[in-house]
N, CA, C and O of each residue as an XYZ file, in Angstrom:
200
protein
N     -14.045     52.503     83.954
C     -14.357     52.703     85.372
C     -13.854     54.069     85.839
O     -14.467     54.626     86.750
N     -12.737     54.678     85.263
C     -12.263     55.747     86.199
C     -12.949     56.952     85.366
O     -13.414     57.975     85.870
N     -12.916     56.573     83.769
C     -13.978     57.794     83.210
C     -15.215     57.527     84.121
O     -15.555     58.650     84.491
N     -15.882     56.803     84.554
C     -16.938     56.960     85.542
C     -17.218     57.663     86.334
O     -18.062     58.553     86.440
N     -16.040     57.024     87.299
C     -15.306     57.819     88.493
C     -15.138     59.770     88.354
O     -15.427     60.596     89.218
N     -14.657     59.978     87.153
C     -13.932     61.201     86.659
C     -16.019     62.193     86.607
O     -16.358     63.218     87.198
N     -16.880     61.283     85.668
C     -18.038     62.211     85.566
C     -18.802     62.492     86.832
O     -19.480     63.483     87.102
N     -18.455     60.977     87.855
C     -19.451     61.408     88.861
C     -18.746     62.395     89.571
O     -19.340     63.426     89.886
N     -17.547     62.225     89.874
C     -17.095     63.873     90.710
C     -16.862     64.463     90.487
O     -16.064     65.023     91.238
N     -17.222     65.165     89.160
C     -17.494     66.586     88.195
C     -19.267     66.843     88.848
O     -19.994     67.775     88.505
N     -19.585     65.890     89.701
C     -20.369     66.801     90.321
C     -20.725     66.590     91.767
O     -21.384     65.559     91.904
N     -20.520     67.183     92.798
C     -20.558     66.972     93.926
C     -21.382     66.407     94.927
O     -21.129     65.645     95.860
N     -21.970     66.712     94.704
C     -23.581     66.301     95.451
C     -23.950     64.678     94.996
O     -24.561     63.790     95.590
N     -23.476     64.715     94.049
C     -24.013     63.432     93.467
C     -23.022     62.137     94.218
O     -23.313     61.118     94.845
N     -21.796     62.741     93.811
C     -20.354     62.021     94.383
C     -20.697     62.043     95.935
O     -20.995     60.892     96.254
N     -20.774     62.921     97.051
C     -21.027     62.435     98.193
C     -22.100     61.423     99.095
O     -21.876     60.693    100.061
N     -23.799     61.822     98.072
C     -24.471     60.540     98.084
C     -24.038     59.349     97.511
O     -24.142     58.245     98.044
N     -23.590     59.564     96.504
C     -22.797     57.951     96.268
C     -22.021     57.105     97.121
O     -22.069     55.875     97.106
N     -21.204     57.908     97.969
C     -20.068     57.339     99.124
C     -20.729     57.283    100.264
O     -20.391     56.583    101.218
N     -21.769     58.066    100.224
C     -22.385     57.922    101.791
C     -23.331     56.913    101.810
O     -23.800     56.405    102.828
N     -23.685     56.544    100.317
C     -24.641     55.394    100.250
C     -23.431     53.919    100.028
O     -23.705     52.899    100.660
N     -22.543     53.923     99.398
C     -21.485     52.791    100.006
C     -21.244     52.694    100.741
O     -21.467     51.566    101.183
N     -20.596     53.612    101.630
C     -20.401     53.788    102.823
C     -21.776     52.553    104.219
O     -21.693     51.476    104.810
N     -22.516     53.357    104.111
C     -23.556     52.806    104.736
C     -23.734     51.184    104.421
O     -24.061     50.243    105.145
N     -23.391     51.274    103.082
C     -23.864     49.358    102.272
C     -22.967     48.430    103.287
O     -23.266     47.361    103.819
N     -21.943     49.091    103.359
C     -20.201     48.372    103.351
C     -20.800     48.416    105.296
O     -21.672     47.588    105.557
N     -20.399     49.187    106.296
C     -20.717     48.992    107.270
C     -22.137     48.184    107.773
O     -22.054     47.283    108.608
N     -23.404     48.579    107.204
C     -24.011     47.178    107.679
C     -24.004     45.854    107.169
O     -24.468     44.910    107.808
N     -23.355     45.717    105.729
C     -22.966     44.439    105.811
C     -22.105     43.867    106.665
O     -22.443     42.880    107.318
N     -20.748     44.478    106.775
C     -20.088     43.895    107.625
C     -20.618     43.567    109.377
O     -20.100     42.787    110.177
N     -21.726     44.406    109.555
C     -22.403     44.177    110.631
C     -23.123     42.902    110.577
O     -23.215     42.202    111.586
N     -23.638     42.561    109.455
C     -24.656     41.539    109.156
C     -23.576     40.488    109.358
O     -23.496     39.879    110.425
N     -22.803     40.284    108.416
C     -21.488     39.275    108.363
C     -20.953     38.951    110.255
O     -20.958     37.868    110.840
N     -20.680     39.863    110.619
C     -20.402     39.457    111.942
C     -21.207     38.837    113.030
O     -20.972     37.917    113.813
N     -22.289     39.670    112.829
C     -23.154     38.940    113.688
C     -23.242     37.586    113.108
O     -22.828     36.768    113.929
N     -23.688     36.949    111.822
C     -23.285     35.581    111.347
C     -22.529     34.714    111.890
O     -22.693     33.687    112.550
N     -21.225     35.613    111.293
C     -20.183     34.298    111.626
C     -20.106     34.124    113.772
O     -19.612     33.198    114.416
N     -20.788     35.378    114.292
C     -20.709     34.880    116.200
C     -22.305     34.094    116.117
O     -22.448     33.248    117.000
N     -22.750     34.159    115.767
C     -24.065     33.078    115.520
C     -23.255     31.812    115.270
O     -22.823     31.114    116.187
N     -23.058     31.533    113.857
C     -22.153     30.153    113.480
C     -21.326     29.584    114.622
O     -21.256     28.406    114.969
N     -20.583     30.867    115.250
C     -19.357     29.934    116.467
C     -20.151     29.329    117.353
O     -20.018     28.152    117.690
N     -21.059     30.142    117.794
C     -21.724     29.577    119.499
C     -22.842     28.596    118.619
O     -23.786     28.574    119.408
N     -23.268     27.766    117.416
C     -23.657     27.236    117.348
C     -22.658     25.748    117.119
O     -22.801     24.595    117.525
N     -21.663     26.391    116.312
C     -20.745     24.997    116.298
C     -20.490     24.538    117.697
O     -20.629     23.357    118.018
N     -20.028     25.690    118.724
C     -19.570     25.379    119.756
C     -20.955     24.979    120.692
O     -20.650     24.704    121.853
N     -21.757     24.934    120.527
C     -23.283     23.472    121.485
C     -22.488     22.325    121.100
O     -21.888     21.513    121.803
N     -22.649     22.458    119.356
C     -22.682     20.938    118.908
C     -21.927     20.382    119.299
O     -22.184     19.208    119.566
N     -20.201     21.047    119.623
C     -19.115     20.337    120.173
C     -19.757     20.413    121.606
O     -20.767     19.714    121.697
N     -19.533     20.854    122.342
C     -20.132     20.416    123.460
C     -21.478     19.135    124.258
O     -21.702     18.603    125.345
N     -22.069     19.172    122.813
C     -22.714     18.044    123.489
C     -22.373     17.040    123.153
O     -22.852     16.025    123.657
């Protein structure tokens, strides 16, 4: 893994699309994930309520 690590940022360009494309993965998942789990609450919370 870190010899990996070591070839991709022996070249630059390559290494910053790589992070900017994790980057991007990692923030809208966690967007996706959140909106989820506030979906899930206000649905548990009907069911308790009714």
């Amino acid at each position: 893994m870190l010899q990996f690590f070591l070839v991709l940022s022996s070249s630059a360009d390559i290494t910053e699309e790589f992070f900017g494309l994790s980057l991007r993965f990692i923030n809208s998942y966690d967007l996706l994930s959140h909106r989820a789990s506030e979906l899930l609450l206000r649905v548990s919370l009907k069911a308790i309520a009714t």
